[in-house]
N, CA and C of each residue as an Amber inpcrd file, in Angstrom:
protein
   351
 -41.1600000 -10.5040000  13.0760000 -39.9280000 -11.2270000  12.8290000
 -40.0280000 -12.0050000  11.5260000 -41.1720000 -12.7930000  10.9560000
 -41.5750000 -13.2180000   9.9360000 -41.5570000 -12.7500000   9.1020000
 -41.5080000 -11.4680000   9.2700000 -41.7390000 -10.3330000   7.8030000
 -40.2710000  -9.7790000   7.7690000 -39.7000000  -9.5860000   8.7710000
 -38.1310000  -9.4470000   8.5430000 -37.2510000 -10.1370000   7.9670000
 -37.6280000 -11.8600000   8.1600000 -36.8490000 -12.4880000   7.7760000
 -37.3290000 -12.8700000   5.8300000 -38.5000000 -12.6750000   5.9420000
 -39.1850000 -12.6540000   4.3650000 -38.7300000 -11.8590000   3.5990000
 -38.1460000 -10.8400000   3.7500000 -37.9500000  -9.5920000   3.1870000
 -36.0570000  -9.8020000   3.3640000 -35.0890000 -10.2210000   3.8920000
 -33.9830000 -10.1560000   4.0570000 -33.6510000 -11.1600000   3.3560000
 -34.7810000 -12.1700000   3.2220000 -33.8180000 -13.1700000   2.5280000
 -34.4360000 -13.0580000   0.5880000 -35.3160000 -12.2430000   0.5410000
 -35.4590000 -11.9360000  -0.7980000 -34.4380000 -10.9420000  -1.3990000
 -33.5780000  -9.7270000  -0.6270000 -32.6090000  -8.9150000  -0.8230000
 -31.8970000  -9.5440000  -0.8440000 -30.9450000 -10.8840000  -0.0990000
 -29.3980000 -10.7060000   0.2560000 -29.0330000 -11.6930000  -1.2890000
 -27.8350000 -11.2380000  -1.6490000 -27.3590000 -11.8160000  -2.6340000
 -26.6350000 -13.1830000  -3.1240000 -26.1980000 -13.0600000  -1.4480000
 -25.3900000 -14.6860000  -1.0820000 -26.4620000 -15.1910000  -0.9860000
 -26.1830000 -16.1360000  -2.1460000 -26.9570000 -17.8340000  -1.7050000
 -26.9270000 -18.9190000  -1.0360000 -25.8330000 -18.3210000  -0.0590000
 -25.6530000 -19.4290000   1.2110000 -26.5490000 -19.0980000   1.8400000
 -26.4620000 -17.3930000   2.2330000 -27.2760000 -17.0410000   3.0270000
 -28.9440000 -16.8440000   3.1890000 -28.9790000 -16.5010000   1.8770000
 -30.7520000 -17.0310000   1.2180000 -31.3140000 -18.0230000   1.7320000
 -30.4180000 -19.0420000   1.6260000 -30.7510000 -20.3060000   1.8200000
 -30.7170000 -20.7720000   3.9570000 -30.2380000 -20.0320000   3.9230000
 -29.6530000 -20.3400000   5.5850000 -31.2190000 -19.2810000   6.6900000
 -31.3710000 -18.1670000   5.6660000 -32.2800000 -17.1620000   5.9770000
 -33.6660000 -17.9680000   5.6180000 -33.9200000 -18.3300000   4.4950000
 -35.1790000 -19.1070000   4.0570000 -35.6640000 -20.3390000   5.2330000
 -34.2300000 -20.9860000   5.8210000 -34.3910000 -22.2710000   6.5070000
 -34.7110000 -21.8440000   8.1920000 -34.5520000 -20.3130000   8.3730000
 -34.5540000 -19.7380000   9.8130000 -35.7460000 -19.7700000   9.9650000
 -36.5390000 -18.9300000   8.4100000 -37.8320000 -18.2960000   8.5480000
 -38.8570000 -19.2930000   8.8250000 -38.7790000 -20.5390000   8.1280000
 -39.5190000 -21.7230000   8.3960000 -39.2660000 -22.2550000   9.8650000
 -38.5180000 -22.1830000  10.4730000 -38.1970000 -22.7190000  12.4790000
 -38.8370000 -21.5440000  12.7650000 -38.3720000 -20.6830000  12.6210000
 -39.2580000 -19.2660000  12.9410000 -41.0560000 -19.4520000  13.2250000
 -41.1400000 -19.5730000  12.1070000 -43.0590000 -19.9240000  12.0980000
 -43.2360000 -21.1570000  12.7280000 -42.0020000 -22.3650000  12.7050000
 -42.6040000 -23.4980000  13.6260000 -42.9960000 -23.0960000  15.2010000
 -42.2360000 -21.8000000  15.5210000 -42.2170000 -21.5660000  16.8210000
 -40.9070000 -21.3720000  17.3640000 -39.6190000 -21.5390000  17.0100000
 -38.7010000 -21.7260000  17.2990000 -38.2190000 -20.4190000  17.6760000
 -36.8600000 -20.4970000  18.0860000 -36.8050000 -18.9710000  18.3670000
 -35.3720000 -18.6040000  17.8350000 -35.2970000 -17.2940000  17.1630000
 -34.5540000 -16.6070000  15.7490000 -32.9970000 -17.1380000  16.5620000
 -32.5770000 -16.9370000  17.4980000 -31.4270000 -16.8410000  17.8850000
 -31.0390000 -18.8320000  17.6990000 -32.1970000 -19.2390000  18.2020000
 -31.6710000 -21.0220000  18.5410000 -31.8570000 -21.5400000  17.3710000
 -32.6940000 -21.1780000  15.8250000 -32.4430000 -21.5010000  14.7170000
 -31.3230000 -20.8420000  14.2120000 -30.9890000 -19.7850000  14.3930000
 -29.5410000 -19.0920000  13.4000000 -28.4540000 -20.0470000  14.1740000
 -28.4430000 -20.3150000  14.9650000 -27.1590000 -20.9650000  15.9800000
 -26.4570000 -22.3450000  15.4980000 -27.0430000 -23.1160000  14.7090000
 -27.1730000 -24.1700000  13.8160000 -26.2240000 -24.1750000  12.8250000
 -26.0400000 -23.1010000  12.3930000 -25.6160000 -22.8980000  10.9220000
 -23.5020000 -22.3480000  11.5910000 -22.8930000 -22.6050000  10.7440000
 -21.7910000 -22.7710000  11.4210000 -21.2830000 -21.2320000  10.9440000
 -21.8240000 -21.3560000   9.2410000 -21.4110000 -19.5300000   8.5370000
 -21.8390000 -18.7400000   9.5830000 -22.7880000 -18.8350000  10.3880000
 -23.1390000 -17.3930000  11.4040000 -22.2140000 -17.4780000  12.9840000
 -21.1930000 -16.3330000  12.8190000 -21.1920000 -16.4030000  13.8230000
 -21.5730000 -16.8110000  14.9280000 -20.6380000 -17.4190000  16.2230000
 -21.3710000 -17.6480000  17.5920000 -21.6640000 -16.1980000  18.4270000
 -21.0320000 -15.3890000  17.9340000 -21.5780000 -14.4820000  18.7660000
 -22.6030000 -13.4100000  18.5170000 -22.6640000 -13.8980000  17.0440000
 -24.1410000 -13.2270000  16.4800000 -25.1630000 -14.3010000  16.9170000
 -25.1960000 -15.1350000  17.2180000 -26.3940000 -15.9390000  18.0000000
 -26.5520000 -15.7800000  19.2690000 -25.0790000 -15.6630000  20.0040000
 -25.5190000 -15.2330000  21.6440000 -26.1990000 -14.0600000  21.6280000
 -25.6530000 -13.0950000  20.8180000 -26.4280000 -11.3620000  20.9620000
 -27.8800000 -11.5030000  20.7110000 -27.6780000 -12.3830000  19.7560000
 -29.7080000 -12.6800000  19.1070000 -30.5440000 -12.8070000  20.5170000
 -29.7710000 -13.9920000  20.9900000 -30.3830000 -14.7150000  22.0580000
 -30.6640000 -13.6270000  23.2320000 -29.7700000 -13.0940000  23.2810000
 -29.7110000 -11.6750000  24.8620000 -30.7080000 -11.0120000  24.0420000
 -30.9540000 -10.3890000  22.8890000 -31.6990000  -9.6140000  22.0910000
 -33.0660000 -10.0080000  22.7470000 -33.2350000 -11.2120000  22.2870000
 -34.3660000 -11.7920000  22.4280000 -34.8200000 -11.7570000  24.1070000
 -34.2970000 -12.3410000  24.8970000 -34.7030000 -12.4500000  25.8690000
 -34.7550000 -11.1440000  26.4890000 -34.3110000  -9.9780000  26.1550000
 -34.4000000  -8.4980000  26.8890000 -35.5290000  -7.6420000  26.6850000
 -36.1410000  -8.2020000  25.0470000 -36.7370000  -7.6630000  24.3120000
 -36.4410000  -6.6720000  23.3410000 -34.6250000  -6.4270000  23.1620000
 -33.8600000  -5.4440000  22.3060000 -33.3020000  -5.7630000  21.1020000
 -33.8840000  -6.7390000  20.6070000 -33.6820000  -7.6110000  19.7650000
 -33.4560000  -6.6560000  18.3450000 -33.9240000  -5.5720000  17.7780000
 -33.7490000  -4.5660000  16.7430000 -32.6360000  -4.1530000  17.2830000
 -32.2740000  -3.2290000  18.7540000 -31.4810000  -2.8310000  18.8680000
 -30.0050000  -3.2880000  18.3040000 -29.5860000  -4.7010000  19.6100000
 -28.2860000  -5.4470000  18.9630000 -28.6430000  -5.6560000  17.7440000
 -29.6400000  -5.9780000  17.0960000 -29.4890000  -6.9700000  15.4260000
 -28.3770000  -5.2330000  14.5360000 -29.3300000  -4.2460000  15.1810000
 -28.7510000  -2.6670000  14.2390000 -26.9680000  -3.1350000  15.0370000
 -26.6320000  -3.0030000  15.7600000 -25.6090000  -3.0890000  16.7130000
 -24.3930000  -3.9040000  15.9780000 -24.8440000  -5.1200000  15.9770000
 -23.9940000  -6.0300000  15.0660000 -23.7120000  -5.6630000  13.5980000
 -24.7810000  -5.5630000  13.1350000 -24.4720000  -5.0730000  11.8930000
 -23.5960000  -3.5920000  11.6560000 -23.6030000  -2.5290000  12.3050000
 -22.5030000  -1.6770000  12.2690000 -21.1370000  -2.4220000  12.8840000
 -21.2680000  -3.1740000  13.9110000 -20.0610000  -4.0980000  13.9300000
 -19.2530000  -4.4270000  12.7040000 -20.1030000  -5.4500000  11.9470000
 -19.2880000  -6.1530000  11.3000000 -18.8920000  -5.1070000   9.7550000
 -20.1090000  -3.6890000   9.5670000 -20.0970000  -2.9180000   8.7070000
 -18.3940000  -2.1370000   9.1850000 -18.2010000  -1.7730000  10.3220000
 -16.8990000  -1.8330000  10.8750000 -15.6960000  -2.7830000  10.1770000
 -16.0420000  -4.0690000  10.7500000 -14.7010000  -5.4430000  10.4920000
 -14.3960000  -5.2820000   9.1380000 -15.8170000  -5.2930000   8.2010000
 -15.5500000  -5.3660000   6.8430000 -14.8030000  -4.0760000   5.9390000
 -15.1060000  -2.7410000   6.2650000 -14.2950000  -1.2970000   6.1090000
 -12.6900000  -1.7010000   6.2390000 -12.6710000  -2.1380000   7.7800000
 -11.3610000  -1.9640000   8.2010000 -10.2040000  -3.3270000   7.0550000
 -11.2200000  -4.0930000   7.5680000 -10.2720000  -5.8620000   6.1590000
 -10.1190000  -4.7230000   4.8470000 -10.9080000  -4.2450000   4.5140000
 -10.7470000  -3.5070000   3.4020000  -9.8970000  -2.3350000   3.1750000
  -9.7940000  -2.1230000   4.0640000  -8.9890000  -0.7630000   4.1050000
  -7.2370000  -1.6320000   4.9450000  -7.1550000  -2.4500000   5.3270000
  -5.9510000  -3.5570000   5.4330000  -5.3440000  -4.0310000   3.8880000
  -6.9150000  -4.8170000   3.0010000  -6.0360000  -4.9870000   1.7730000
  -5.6000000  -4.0400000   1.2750000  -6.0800000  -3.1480000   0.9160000
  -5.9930000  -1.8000000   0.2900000  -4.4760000  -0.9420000   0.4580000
  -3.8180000  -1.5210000   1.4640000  -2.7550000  -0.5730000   2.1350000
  -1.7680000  -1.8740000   2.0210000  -2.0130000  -3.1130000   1.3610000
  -1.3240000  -4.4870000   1.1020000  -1.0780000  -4.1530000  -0.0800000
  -2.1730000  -3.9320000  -1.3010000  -2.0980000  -4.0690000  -2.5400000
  -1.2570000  -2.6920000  -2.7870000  -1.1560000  -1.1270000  -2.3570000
  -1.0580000  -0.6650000  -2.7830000   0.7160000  -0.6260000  -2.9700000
   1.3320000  -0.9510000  -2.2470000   3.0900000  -1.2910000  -2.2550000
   3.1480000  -2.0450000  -3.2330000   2.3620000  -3.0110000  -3.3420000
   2.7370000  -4.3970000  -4.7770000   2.8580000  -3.9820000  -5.6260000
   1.5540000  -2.6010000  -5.6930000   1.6250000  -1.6720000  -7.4440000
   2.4410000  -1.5810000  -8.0910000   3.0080000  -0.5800000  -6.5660000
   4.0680000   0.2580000  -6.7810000   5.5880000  -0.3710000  -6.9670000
   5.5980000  -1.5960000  -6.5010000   6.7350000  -2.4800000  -7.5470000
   6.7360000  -2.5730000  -8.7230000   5.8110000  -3.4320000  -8.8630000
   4.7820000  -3.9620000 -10.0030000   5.6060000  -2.7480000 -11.6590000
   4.9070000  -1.2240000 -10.5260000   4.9740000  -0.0850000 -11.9080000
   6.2220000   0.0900000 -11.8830000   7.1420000  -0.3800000 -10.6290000
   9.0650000   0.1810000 -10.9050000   9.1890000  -0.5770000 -11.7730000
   8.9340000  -2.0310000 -11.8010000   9.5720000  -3.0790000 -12.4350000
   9.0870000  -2.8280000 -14.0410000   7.8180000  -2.0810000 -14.2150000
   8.1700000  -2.1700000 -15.5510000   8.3660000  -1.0200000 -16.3000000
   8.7530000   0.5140000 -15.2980000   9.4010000   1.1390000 -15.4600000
  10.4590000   1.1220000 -15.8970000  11.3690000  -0.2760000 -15.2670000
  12.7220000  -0.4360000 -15.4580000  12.5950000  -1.4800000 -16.7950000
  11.5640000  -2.1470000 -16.7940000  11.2820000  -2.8160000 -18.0350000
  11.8110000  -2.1560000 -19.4510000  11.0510000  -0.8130000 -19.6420000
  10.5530000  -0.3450000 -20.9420000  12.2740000   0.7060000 -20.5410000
  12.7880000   1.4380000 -19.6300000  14.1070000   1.7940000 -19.6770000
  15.2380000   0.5470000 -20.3940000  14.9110000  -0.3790000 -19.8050000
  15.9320000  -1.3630000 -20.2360000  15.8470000  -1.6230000 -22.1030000
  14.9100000  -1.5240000 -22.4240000  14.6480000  -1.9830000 -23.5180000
  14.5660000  -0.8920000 -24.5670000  14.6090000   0.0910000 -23.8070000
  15.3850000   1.5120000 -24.8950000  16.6770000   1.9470000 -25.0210000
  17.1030000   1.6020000 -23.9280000  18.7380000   2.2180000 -22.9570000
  19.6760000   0.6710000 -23.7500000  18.8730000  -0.1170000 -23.9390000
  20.2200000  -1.5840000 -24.2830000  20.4740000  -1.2390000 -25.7240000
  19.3060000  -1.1810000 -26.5230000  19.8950000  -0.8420000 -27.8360000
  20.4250000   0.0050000 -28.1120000  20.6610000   1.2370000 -27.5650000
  21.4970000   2.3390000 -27.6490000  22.5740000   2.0060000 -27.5130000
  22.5230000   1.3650000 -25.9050000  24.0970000   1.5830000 -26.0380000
  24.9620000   0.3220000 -26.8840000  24.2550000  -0.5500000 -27.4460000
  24.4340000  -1.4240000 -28.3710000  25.3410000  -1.1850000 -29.3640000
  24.3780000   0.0400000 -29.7610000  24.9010000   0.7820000 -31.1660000
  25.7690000   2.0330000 -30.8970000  25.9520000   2.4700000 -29.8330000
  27.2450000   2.7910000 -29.4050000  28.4600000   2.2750000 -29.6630000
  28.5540000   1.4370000 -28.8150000  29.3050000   0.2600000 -28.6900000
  30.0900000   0.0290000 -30.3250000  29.0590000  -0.3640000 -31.4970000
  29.0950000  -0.8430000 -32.4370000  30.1770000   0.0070000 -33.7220000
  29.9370000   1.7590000 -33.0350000  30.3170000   2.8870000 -33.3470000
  31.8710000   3.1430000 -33.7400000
């Protein structure tokens, strides 16, 4: 578990979490146990600490940790694939409006000088 958490918190990029991972690993070696130090921290989920905790006490503790993480590899796809289907209508204003932009601004002087005719 020591070497898991040594190694996860030298990869992850968030520095909340570095920092939240660095502060586990140290309760960790005091003796503490992974689920009742992560539980502390308010950024981690509560129900990624209860699973820790069942993890722990079952002895399946790799299992759920893999478990959760396709979870949330899930939540995060899907938010993403939500904005994605948000942003893509805005574009598509976005490109009418200045579709109608660059029409307007060819089509007025014409008929300007029509007009003028």
């Amino acid at each position: 578990m020591v070497q898991a958490l040594e190694v996860t918190a030298d990869v992850v990029d968030n520095e909340v979490f570095r920092e939240i991972l660095s502060e586990t690993l140290v309760e960790v070696k005091a003796g503490r146990s992974f689920a009742d130090a992560i539980s502390e921290y308010p950024e981690i989920p509560g129900v990624m600490s209860q699973m820790a905790k069942v993890g722990e006490e079952t002895g399946n503790l790799a299992e759920i940790l893999g478990t959760l993480a396709k979870f949330y590899n899930r939540e995060v796809n899907n938010s993403v694939d939500t904005l994605i289907g948000l942003i893509e209508p805005a574009m598509i204003v976005l490109l009418g409006l200045g579709v109608a932009t660059l029409l307007a601004s060819v089509l007025v002087p014409i008929y300007n000088l029509t007009n003028t005719i």
